[in-house]
C-alpha positions as CSV (number, residue, x, y, z in Angstrom):
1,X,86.1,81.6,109.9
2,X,86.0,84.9,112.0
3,X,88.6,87.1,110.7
4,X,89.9,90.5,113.1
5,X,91.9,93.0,111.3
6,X,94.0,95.7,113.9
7,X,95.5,98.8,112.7
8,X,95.8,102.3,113.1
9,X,93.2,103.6,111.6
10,X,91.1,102.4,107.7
11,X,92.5,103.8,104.9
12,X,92.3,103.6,101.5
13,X,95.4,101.4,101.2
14,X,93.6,98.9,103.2
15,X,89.6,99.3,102.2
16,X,89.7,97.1,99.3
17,X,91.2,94.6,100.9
18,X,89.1,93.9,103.7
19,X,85.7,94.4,101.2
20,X,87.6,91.6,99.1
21,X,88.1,89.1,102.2
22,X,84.5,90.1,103.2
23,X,83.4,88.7,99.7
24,X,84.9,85.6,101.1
25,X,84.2,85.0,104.4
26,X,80.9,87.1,104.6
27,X,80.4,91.0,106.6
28,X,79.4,89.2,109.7
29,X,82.9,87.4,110.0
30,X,85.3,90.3,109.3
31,X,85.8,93.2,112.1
32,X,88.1,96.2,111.5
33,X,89.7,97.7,115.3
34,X,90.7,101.3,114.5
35,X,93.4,101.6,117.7
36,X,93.9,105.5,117.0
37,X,92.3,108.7,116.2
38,X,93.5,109.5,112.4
39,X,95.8,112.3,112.7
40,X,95.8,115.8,111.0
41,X,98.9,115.5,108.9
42,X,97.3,112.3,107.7
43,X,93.7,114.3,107.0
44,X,96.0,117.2,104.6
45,X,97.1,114.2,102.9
46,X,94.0,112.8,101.6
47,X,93.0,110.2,104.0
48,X,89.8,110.2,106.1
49,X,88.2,108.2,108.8
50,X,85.6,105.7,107.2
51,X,83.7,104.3,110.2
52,X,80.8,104.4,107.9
53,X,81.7,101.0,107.1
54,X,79.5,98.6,109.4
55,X,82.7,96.6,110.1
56,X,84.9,98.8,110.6
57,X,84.6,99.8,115.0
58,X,86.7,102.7,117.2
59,X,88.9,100.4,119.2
60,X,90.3,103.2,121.1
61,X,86.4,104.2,122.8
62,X,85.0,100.6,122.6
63,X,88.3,98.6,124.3
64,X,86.3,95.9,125.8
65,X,84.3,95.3,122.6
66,X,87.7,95.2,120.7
67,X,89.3,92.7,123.2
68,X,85.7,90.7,123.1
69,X,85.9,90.6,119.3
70,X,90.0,89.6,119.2
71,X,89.3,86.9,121.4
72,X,86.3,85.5,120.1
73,X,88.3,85.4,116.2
74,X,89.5,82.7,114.4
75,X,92.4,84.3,112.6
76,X,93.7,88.3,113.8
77,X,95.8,90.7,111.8
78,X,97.7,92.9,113.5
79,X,99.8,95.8,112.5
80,X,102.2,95.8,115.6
81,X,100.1,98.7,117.2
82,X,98.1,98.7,120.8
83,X,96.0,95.4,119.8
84,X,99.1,93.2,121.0
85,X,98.1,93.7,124.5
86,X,95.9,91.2,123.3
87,X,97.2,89.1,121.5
88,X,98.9,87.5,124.6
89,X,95.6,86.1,125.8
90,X,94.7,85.3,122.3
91,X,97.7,83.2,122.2
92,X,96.4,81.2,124.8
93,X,93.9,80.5,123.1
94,X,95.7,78.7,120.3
95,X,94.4,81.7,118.1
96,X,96.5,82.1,114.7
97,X,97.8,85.8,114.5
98,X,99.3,87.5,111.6
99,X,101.6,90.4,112.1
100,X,101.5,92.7,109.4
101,X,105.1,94.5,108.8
102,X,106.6,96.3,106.5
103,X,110.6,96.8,107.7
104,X,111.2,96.5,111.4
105,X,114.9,98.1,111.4
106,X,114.5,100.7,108.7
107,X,115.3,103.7,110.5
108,X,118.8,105.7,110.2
109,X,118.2,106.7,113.7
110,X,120.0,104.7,116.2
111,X,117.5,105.0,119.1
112,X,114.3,104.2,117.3
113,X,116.6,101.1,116.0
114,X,117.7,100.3,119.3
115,X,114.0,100.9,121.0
116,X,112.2,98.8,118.1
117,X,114.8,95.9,118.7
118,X,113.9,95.2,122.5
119,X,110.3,95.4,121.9
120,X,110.9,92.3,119.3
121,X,112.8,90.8,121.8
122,X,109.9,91.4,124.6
123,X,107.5,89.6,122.2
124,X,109.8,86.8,120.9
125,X,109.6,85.7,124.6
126,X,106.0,87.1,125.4
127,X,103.9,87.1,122.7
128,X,105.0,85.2,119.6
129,X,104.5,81.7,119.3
130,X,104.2,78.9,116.9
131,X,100.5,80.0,115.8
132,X,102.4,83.3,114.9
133,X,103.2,84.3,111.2
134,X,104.1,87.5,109.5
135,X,102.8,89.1,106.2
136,X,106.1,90.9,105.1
137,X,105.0,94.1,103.2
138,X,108.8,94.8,102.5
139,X,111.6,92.7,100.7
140,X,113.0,93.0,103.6
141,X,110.9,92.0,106.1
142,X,112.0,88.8,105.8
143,X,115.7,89.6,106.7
144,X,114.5,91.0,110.1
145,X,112.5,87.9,111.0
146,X,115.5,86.2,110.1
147,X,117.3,88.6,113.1
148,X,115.2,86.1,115.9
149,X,116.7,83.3,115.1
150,X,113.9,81.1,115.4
151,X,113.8,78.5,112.3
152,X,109.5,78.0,113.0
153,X,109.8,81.7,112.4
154,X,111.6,81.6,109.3
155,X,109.1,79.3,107.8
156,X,106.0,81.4,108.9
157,X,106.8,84.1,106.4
158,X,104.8,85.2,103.2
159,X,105.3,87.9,100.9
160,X,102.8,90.8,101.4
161,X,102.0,94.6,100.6
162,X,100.0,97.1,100.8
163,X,97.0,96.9,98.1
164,X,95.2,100.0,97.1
165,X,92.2,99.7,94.6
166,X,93.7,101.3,91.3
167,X,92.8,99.0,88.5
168,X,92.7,101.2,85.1
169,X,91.3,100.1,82.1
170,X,91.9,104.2,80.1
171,X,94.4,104.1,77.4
172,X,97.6,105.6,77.7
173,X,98.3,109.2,76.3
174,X,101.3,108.9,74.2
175,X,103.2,112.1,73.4
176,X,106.8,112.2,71.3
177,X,108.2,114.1,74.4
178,X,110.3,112.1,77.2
179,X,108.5,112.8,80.6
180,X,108.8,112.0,84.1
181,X,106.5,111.6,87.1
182,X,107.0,111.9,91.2
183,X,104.5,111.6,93.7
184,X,104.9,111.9,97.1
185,X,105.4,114.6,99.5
186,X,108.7,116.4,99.5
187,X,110.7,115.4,102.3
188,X,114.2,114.3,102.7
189,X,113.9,110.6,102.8
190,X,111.8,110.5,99.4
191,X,114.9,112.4,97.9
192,X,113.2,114.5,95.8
193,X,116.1,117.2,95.4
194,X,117.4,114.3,92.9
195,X,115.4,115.0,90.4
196,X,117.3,118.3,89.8
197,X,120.3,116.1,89.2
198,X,117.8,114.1,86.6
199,X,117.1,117.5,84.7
200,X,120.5,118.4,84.4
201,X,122.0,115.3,83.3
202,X,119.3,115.7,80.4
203,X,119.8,119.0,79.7
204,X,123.7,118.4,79.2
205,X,122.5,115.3,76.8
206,X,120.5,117.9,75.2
207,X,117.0,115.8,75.9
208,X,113.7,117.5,75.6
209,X,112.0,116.3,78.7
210,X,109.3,117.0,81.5
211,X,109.5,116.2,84.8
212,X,106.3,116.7,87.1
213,X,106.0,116.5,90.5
214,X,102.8,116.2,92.7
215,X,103.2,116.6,96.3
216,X,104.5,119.5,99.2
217,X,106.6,119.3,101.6
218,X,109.5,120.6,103.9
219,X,111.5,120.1,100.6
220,X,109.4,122.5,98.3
221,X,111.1,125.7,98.7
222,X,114.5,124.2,98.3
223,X,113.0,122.5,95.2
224,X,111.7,125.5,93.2
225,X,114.7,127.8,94.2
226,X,117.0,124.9,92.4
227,X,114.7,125.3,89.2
228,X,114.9,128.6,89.1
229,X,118.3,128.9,89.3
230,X,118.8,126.4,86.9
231,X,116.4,127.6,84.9
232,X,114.5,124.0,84.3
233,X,111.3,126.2,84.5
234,X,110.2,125.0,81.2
235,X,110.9,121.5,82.3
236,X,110.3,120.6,85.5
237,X,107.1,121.6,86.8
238,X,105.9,121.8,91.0
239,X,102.3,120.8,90.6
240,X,101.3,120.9,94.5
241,X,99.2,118.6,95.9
242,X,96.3,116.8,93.9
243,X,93.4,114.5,94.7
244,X,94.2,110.9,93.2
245,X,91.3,111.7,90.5
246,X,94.2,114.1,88.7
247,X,96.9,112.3,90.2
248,X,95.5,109.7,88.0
249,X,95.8,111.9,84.7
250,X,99.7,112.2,85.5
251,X,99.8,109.0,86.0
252,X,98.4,107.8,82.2
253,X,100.2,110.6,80.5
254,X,103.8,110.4,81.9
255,X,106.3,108.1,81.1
256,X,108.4,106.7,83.8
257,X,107.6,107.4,87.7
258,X,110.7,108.6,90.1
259,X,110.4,106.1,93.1
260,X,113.6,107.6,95.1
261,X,112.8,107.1,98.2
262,X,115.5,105.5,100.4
263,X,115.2,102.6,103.5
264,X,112.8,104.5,105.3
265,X,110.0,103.9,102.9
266,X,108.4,100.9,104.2
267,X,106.3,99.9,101.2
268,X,105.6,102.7,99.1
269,X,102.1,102.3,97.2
270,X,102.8,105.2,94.9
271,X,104.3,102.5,93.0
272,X,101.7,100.4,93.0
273,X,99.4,103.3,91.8
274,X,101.9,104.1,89.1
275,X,102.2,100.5,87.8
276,X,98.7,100.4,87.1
277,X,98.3,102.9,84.9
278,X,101.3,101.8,83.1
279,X,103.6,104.1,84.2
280,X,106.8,102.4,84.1
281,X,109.2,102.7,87.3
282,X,112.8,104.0,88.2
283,X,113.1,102.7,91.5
284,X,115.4,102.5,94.1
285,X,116.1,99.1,95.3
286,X,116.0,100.1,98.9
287,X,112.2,100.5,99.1
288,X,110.1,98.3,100.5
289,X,108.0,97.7,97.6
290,X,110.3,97.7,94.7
291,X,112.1,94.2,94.8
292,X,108.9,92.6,95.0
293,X,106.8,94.7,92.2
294,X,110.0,95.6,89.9
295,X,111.7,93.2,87.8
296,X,114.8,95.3,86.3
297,X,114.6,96.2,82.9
298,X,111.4,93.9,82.5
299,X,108.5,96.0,83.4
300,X,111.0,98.6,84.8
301,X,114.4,99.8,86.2
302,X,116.0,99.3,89.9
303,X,118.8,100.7,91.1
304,X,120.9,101.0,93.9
305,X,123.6,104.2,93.2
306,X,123.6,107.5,91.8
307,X,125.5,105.9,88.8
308,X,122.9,103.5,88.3
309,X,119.9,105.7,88.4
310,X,121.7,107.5,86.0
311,X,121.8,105.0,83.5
312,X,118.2,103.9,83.9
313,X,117.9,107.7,82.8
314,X,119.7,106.5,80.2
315,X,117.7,103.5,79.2
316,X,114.5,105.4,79.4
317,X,115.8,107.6,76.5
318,X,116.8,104.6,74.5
319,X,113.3,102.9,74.8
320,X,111.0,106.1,74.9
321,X,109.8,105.6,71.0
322,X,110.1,101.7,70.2
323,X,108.3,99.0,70.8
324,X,110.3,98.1,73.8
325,X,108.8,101.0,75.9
326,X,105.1,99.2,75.0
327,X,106.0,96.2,76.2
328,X,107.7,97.4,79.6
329,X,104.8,99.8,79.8
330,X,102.3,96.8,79.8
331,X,104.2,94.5,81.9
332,X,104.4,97.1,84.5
333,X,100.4,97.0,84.4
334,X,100.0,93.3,84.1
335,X,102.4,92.7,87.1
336,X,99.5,95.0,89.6
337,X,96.2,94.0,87.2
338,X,97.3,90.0,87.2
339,X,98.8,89.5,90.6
340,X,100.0,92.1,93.1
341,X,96.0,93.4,93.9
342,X,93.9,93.5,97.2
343,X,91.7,90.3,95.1
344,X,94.6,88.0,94.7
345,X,96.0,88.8,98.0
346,X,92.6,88.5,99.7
347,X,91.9,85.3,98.0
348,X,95.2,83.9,98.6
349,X,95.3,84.5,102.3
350,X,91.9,83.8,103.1
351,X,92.2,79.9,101.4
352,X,95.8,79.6,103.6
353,X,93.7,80.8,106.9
354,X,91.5,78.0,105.9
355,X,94.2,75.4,105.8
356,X,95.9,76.6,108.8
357,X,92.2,76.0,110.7
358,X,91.9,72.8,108.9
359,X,95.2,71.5,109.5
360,X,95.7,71.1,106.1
361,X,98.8,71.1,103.6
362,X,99.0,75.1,102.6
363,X,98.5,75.4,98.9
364,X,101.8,77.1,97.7
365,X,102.1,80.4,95.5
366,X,105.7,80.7,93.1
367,X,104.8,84.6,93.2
368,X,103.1,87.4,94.4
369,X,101.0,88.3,97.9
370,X,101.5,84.8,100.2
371,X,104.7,83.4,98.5
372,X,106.1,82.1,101.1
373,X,109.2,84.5,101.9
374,X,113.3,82.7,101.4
375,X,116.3,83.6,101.9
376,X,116.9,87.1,101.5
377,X,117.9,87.6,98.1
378,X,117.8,91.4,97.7
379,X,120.9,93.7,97.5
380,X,121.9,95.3,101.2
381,X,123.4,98.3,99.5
382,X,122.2,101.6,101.1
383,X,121.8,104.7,98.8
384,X,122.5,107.3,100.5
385,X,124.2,110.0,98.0
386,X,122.8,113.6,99.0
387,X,122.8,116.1,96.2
């Protein structure tokens, strides 16, 4: 079984994952096409080009290798990028393609909206086909697919993600004090001007907390001139950006994590990260991520309005010292150790490739990476209170 992977570019989100499916189907059966040069922005965020990987090639210098090694694949993931020029020719013959997507309609902006919905159209008519399926790295994916109105469609999609490598087996560093995490960069989408709201509504229920916050961003002025004029100096610190080494440290000595990013984020693997470590999550439901990692009040809180963030705020103070806080803290780590990880999803989708080939029955997953994806069940409420 010859498996092509198209994206982008390698990152770290997606490394594990291919090294796991490699385990399975053996280095000379897996390529990687890198369709772009990785960007700067992308290099000041931590990522680098990792072509020192043997399968990993440049698909934008080496286009008819790339098109040689699509066509000549069993089974090709693609990521909606320049590959799917193709993917047509692939489709003739009979090849089984994956599209990898987190959530098609997810922008505010009416255009990109607009622009993204003819180009689904173009390749409902063009390029998907009944050897197509979708790995729906959003709880909403599902919902757009839904949009084509196709029911062979409906039935070709599974539950997906993005996977980065961040088992932890350290201990947790427990401190009497109530403290927060964010990590992102500061932009307005990831909302991170709430977390002044947070501090205050502590402060006037006269909490002692810590908030931390790793990342930069067009946000960060804004940000520190609110906590100075507050005066949550002592409270809520600006750490700047870190690599994930002391991201890491944050990550085992902080409480809860602040996932407040809105619609736009498409997955969101801070959470993931944060899980791990047993970290447990506030998150907003409108993330891509958080309705398939998050189980309210279980192994952590979702919420969909100001009010309701609010009173996970509240339900964090509650559990902070009982045994109730353990528990969510270690089903927050179970949920990313147990089942949402690059090895379950690689071994899951690698065994449904095989059926597919084989014609056999696909073996059938109740949860996690490759459930296959129902009715959308997720709340369509839209946060979008501003500070």
């Amino acid at each position: 079984m010859k498996i092509c992977f198209i994206s982008n570019y390698m990152n770290h989100h997606q490394l594990a994952l291919c090294k796991e499916v490699i385990k399975y189907v053996g280095i000379n059966n897996f390529c990687f096409i890198c369709e772009e040069e990785i960007t700067l922005e992308r290099i000041k965020l931590g990522y680098k080009e990792l072509f020192d990987e043997s399968f990993c090639i440049k698909g934008y210098l080496e286009k008819e290798k790339s098109k040689d090694i699509i066509l000549k694949a069993d089974i090709i993931i693609n990521t909606a990028c320049l590959g799917s020029k193709f993917i047509k020719e692939a489709n003739k013959k009979k090849k089984i393609v994956f599209w990898y997507y987190e959530r098609l309609y997810k922008d505010y902006n009416l255009l990109k909206t607009i622009a993204k919905f003819f180009r689904e159209i173009y390749r409902l008519y063009f390029i998907y086909n009944k050897n197509t399926y979708f790995l729906c790295a959003s709880s909403y994916g599902y919902s757009d697919i839904e949009k084509f109105h196709n029911k062979t469609f409906n039935n070709h999609c599974f539950k997906w993600g993005y996977f980065p490598n961040v088992f932890s087996n350290t201990k947790r560093i427990r401190d009497s004090k109530i403290s927060f995490l964010f990590v992102g960069r500061l932009i307005d989408w990831k909302h991170p001007l709430q977390i002044i709201d947070i501090g205050l509504y502590l402060v006037k229920k006269g909490i002692d907390f810590r908030i931390d916050i790793v990342g930069t961003g067009e946000e960060s002025e804004k940000l520190n001139d609110l906590i100075n004029n507050y005066n949550l100096n002592n409270s809520i610190h600006l750490i700047g950006s870190l690599p994930f080494n002391k991201v890491s440290e944050y990550y085992l000595k902080d409480d809860f994590f602040l996932f407040l990013s809105d619609r736009r984020e498409g997955w969101g693997a801070v959470l993931n990260e944060s899980m791990s470590y047993g970290c447990i999550p506030i998150a907003n439901n409108e993330a891509g991520s958080t309705n398939f990692l998050v189980e309210n009040k279980e192994n952590g809180f979702v919420y969909s309005s100001k009010k309701e963030l609010l009173k996970a705020i509240d339900s964090c103070i509650e559990i902070k010292n009982s045994e109730k806080f353990i528990e969510m803290s270690d089903k927050a780590k179970r949920t990313i150790d147990n089942l949402w990880n690059y090895k379950v999803a690689a071994n899951r989708f690698c065994k449904i490739c095989e059926s597919l080939l084989e014609n056999k029955e696909l073996p059938i997953y109740v949860d996690g990476p490759m459930t296959k994806e129902q009715k959308n069940k997720y709340s369509k409420t839209y946060y979008k209170e501003k500070i």
